[in-house]
RONU-994122 format. One record per residue (C-alpha): residue number from 1; z, y, x. Coordinates in Angstrom, 1 decimal, always signed. Layout:
N
   i     zz     yy     xx
 NUM      Z      Y      X
...
This chain:
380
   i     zz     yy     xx
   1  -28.6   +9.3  -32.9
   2  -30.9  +11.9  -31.5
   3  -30.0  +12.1  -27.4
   4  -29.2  +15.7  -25.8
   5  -29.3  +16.0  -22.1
   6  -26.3  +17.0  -20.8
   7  -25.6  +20.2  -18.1
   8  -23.2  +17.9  -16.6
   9  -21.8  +14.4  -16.0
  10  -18.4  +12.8  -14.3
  11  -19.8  +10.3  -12.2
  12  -16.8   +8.4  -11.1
  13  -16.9   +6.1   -7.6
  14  -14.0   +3.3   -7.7
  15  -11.9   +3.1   -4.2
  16  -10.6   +0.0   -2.7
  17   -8.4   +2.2   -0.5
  18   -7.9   -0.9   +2.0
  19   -9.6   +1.1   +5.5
  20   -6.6   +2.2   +6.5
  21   -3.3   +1.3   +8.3
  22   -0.9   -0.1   +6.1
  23   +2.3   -2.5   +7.5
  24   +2.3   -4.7   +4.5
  25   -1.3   -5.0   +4.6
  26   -1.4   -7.0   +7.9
  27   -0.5  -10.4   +6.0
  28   -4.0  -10.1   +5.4
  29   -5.3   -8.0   +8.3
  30   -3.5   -8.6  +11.2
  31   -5.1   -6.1  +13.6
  32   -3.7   -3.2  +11.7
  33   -6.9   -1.4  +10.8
  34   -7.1   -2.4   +7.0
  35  -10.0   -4.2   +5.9
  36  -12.2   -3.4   +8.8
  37  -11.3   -6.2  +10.6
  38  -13.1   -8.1   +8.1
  39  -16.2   -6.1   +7.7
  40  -16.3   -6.3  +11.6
  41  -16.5  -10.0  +11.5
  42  -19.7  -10.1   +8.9
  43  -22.6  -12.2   +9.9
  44  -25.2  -13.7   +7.8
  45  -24.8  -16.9   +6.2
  46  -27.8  -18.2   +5.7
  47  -31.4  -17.4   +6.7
  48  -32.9  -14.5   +4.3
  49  -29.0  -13.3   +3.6
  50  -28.9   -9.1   +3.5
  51  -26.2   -9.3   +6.0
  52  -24.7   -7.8   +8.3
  53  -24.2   -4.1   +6.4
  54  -22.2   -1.8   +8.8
  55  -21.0   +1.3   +7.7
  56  -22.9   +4.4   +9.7
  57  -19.7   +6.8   +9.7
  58  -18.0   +3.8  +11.7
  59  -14.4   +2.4  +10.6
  60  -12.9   +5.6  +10.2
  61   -9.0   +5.8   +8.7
  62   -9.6   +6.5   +5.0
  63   -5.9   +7.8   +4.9
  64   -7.2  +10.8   +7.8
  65   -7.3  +13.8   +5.7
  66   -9.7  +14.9   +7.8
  67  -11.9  +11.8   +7.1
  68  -11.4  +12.5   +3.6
  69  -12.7  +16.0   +4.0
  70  -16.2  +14.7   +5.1
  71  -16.4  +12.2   +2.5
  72  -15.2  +14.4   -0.5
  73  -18.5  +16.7   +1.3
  74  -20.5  +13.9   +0.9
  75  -19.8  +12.9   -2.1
  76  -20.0  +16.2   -4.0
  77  -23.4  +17.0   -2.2
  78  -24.6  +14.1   -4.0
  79  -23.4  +14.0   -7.1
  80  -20.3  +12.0   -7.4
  81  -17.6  +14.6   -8.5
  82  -14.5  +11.3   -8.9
  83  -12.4   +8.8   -7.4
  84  -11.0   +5.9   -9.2
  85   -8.6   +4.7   -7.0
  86   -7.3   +1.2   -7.0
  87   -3.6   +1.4   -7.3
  88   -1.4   -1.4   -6.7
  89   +2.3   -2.2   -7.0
  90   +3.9   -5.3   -5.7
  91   +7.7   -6.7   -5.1
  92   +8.6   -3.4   -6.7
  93   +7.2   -1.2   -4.2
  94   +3.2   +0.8   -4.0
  95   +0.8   -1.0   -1.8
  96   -2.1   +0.6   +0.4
  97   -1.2   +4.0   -1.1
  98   -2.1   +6.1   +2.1
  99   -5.6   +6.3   +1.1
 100   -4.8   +8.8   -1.7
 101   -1.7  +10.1   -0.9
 102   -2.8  +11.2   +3.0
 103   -6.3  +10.8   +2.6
 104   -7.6  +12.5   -0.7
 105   -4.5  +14.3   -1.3
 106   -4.1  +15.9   +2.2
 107   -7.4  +16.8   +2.2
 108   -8.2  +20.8   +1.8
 109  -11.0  +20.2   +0.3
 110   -9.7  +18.1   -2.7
 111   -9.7  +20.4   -5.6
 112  -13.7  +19.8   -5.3
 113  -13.3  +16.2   -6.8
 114  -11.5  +14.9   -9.9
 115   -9.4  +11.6   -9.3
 116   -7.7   +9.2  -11.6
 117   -6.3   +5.7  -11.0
 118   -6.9   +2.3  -11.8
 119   -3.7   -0.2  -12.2
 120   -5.0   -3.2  -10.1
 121   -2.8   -5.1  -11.6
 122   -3.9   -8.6   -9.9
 123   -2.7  -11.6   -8.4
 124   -3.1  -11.8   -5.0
 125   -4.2  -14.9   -3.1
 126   -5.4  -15.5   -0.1
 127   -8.8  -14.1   -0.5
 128   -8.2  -11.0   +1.3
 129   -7.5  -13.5   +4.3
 130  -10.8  -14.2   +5.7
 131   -8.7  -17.2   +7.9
 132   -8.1  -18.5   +4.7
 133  -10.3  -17.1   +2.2
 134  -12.8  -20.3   +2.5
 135  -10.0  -22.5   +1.1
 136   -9.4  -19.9   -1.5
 137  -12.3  -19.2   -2.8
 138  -13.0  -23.0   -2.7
 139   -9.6  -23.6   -4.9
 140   -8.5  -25.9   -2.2
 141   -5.7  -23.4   -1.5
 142   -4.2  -21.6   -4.6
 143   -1.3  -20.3   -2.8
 144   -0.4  -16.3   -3.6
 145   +0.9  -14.2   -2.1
 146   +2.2  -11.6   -4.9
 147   +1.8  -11.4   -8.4
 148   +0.4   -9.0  -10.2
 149   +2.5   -9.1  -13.6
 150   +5.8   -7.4  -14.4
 151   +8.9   -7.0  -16.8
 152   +9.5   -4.1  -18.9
 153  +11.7   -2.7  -16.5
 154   +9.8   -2.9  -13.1
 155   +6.8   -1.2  -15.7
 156   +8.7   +1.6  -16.2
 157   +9.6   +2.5  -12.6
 158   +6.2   +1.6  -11.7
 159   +4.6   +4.2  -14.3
 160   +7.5   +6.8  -14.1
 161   +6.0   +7.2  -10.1
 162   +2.9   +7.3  -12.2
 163   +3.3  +10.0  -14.0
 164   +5.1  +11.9  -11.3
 165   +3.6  +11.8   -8.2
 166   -0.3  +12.2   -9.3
 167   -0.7  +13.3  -13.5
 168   +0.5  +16.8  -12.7
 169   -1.8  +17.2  -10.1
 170   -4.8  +19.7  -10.4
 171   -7.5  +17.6   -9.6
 172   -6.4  +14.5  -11.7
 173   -9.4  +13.5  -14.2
 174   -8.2  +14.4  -17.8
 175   -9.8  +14.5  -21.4
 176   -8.8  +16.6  -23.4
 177   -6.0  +17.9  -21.3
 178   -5.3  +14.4  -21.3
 179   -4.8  +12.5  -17.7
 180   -7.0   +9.3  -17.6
 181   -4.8   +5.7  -17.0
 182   -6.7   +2.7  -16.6
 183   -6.0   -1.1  -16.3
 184   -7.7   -3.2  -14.5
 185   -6.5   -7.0  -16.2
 186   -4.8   -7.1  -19.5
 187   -3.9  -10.6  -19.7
 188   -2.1  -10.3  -16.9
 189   -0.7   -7.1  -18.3
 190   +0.5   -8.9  -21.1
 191   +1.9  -11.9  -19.5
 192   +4.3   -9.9  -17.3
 193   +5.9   -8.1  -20.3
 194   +5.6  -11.5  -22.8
 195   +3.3  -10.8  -25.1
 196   +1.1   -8.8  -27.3
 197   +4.5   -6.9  -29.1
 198   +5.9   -6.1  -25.6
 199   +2.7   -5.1  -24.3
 200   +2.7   -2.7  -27.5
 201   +5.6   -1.3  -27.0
 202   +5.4   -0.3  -23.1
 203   +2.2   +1.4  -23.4
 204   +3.6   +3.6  -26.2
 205   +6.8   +4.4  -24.3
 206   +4.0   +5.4  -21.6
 207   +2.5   +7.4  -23.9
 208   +5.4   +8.6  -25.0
 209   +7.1   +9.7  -21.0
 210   +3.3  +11.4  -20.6
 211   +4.0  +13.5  -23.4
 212   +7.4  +14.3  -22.5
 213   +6.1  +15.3  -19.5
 214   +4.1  +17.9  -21.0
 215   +0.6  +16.6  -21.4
 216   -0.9  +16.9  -25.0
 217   -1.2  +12.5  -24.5
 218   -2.7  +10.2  -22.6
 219   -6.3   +8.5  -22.4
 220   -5.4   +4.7  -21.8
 221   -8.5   +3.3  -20.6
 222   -9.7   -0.6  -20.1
 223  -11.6   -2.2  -17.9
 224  -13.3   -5.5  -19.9
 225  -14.6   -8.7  -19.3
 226  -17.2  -10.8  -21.3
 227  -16.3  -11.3  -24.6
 228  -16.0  -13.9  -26.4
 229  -15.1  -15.3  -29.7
 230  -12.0  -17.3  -27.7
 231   -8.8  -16.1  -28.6
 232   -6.3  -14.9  -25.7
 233   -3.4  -16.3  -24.5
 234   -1.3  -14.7  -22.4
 235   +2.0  -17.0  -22.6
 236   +2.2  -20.9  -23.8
 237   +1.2  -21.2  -27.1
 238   +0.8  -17.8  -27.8
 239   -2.8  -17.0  -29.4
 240   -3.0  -13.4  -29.8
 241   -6.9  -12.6  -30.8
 242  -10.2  -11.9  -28.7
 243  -10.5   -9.3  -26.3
 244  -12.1   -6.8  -28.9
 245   -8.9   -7.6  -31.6
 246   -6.5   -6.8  -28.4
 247   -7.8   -4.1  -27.6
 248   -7.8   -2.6  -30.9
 249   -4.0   -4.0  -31.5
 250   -3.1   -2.3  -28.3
 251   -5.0   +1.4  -29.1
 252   -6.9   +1.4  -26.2
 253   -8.9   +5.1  -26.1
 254  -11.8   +4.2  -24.0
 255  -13.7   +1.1  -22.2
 256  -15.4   +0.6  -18.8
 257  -16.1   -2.0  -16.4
 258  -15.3   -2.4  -12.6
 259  -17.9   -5.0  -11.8
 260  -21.2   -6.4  -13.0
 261  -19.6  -10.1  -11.9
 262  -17.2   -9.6  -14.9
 263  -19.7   -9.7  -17.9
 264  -22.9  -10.5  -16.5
 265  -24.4  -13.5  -14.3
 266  -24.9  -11.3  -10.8
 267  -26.4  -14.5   -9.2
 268  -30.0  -12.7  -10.1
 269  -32.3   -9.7   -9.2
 270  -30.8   -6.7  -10.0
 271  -33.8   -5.2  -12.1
 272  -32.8   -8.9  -14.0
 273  -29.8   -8.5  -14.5
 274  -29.8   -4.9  -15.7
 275  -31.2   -5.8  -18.9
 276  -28.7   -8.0  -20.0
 277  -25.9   -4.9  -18.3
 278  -28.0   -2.8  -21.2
 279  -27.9   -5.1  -24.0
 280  -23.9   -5.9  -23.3
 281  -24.1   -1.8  -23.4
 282  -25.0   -1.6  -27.1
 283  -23.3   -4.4  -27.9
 284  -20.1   -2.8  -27.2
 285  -20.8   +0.6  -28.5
 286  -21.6   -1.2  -31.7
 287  -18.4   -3.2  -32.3
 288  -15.8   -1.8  -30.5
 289  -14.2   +1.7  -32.5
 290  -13.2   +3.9  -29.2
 291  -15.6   +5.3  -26.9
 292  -17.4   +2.4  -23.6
 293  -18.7   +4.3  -20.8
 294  -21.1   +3.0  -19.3
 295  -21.0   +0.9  -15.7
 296  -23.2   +0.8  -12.7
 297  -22.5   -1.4  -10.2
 298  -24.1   -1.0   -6.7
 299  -24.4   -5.0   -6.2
 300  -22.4   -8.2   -5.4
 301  -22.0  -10.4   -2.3
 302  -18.6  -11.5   -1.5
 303  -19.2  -13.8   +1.2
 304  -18.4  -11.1   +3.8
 305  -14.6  -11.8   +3.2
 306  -14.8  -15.7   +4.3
 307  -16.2  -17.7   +7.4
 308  -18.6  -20.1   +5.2
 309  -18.3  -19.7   +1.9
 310  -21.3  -18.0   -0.6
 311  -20.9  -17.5   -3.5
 312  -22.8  -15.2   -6.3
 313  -25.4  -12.7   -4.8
 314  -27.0  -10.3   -6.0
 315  -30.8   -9.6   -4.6
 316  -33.3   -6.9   -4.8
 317  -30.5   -4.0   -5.3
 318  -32.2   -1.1   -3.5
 319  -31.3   +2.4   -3.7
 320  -34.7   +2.6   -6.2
 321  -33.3   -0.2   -8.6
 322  -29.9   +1.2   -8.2
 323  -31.5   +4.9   -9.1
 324  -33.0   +3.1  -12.5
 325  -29.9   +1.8  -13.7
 326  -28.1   +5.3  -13.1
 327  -30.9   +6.5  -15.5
 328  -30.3   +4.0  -17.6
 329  -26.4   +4.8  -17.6
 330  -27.7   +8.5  -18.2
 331  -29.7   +8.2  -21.2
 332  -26.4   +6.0  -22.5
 333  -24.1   +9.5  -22.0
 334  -27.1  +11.6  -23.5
 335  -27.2   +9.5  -26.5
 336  -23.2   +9.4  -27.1
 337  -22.7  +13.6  -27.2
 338  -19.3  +13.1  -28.7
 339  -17.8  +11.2  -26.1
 340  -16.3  +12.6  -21.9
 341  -19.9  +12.3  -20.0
 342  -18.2   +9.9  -17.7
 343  -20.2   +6.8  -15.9
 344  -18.0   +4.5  -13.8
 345  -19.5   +3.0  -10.4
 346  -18.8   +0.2   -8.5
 347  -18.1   +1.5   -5.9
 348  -17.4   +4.1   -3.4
 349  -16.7   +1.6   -0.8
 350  -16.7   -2.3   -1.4
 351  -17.9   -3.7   +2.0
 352  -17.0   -6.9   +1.6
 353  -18.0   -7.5   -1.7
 354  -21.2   -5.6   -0.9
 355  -21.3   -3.3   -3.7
 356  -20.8   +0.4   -2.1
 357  -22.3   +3.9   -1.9
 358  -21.5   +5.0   +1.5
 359  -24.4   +5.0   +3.9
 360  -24.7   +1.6   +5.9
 361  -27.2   +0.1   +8.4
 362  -29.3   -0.9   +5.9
 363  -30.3   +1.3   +3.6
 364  -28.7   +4.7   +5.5
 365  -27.6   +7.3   +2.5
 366  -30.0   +6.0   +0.2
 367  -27.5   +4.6   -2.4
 368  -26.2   +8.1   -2.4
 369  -29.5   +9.7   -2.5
 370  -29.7   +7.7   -5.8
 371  -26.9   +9.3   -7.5
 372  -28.5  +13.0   -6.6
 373  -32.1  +12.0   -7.6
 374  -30.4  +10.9  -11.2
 375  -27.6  +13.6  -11.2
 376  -28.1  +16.4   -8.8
 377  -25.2  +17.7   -6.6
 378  -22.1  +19.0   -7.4
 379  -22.6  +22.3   -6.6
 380  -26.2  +21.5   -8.6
C-alpha cells in the first residue's frame, strides 16, 4: 500500500488524572494533594538513575479549570489535539473523576481539544502506596484494596453514567459520529461479568443504550497485551481462546496500547526497543481484521512510586528518540489511509512511572517539542 501524508492527525495523550484532591484517594495519598506527594518524595536509586524529574509548572491541581486552561494551551500549541482519560469506578461509585469533570470540562478553552475515556478497569493494590508499594511490587504484600471487575448490573450503571455525562458532549473524540470507548484489561472485564457469553452480551447492550441514545454506534476500542498462542482464562476452567480469537469473538472495532511494558521488554535503550514496538506494529496490522493504531510511549521507570524497589527502566529516551518513534508512528497512519489518523501516547502525565510529556527538570518542553517537530501545532 502506497502511503499518503496526511493534512492531519489525532495525536491522543492518556491522563492519569491522579494531581488532584480527591477524599477517597488519600488511602493512597494521605496529604490530600493526589499523587504529588509521591512525585515529591523521588530520589534516585542508584548511581547513574535519571532521577529526580520534577515537573516545571509545579504540582498544580489538575482538577483547576484554570490549570486546565494552560495545559489545553500547551498542548494544542504542540500538537496534541486529545485526552484519554483514565476512568475508574470502584465499590459502585467514579474515582478521581475531578480531573475531567472540573478540570478539562470547566475549562473555557475545551472545545480546542477532543477527549475520550479509557475504562481502567484494574485491580488496585497497594502500589499506589509508596509506604507500601516496596512490598507490593515485591509480592510480599498482595493485599488490594478494590477490584477492578463487576457484575452485569454494576456494568450497566457504570456505563449508563458513561454515556450520559460525557458521549454527548461536543468535544468527545468520535469516528464516524461514533464516540470512542476503550478498555483498558479484558480479562478482568470478562471475569467480573463470567465469561466470554456475558462479556458478549454487555458490550452489545452498550452498544445498544449508545444508539438509543442517538449516536449512529459506538467505536469499542482495546487496549492489548503481548500475544500469545496461550489461550485465556478468565474464570476456573474456562478456556476461551487467545487474545486475537477474543477479540474478534467480542467485535472489538479498533486496537491500541497504553504502555510499551505491556508487549515489549522496556528494560532496554529506547532506539532498542523501538524496533521490536515496529515489528509487533506489523504484526498486528497483519493478523488482526479491525484497524491497530499505533503507540508511542514516552518511557518507563516505575521506581518513583516505592522507597527501594527498581524495577524495569527504560534508558536513552530523549526528546530526539522520542521524536523518531513519533515518525515512525507517522509513516504507520500514512500507510493505513483507510483508518481515524489517531496515534495513542503514553502519556500526558505519568510521573511516577516516568513516561510523560509535560516539561520537567530534565529535559524542559522538549518531549513536547517532539510531538510539534513530527506534527506541527494545532492551530498548524
Amino acid at each position: 500500500m502506497s502511503a499518503a501524508v496526511r493534512s492531519a492527525y489525532d495525536i491522543a495523550a492518556f491522563i492519569w488524572p491522579s494531581y488532584h484532591p480527591d477524599p477517597r484517594a488519600r488511602v493512597f495519598w494521605p496529604d490530600g494533594i493526589g499523587e504529588w506527594q509521591t512525585v515529591i518524595s523521588n530520589a534516585p536509586k542508584f548511581e547513574g538513575h535519571a532521577q529526580p524529574r520534577y515537573p516545571l509548572w509545579g504540582y498544580v491541581n489538575e482538577a483547576d479549570p484554570y490549570v486546565m486552561e494552560m495545559q489545553i494551551e500547551a498542548a494544542v500549541d504542540h500538537g496534541v489535539n486529545t485526552f484519554i482519560y483514565d476512568w475508574y469506578w470502584y465499590d459502585g461509585l467514579p474515582y478521581l473523576e475531578g480531573c475531567l469533570n472540573d478540570g478539562f470540562l470547566g475549562a473555557k478553552n475545551n472545545h480546542k481539544m477532543k477527549f475520550y475515556l479509557m475504562w481502567a478497569n484494574h485491580d488496585v493494590p497497594l502500589g499506589w502506596d509508596k509506604r507500601n508499594a516496596d512490598d507490593a511490587f515485591t509480592g510480599r504484600n498482595r493485599a488490594l484494596i478494590w477490584r477492578g471487575g463487576m457484575d452485569r448490573a454494576e456494568f450497566e450503571r457504570a456505563m449508563r453514567r458513561v454515556i450520559e455525562k460525557y458521549f454527548g458532549h461536543p468535544s468527545y473524540y468520535r469516528v464516524d459520529g461514533k464516540p470512542v470507548f476503550m478498555l483498558y484489561e479484558l480479562q478482568t472485564f470478562l471475569a467480573g461479568l463470567g465469561g466470554l457469553e456475558p462479556g458478549r452480551a454487555a458490550l452489545q447492550w452498550l452498544r445498544d443504550e449508545t444508539v438509543r441514545a442517538g449516536f449512529p454506534g459506538l467505536e469499542l476500542q482495546l487496549t492489548l497485551r503481548r500475544d500469545s498462542e496461550r489461550s485465556l482464562s478468565v474464570i476456573p476452567g474456562d478456556s476461551i481462546g487467545t487474545q486475537r480469537e477474543t477479540v474478534e469473538s467480542l467485535a472489538f472495532d479498533s486496537l491500541t496500547h497504553y504502555q510499551f511494558c505491556h508487549f515489549v521488554d522496556v528494560n532496554r535503550d529506547y532506539n532498542v526497543l523501538m524496533e521490536d514496538v515496529a515489528q509487533e506494529w506489523e504484526l498486528l496490522d497483519a493478523t488482526y481484521a479491525v484497524p491497530y493504531h499505533p503507540h508511542v510511549s514516552v518511557g518507563w521507570d516505575s521506581s518513583p512510586r516505592a522507597h527501594h524497589y527498581r524495577g524495569a527502566i527504560t534508558t536513552n529516551n530523549t526528546p530526539d528518540n522520542f521524536a523518531a518513534a513519533l515518525r515512525r508512528a507517522k509513516a504507520y497512519v500514512d500507510a493505513h489511509p483507510q483508518q481515524a489518523p489517531l496515534i495513542t501516547i503514553n502519556s500526558w502525565n505519568e510521573w511516577t512511572e516516568t513516561s510523560y510529556l509535560q516539561p520537567c527538570t530534565m529535559f524542559g518542553y522538549g518531549y513536547l517539542q517532539a510531538v510539534r517537530e513530527v506534527f506541527g501545532s494545532v492551530a498548524g
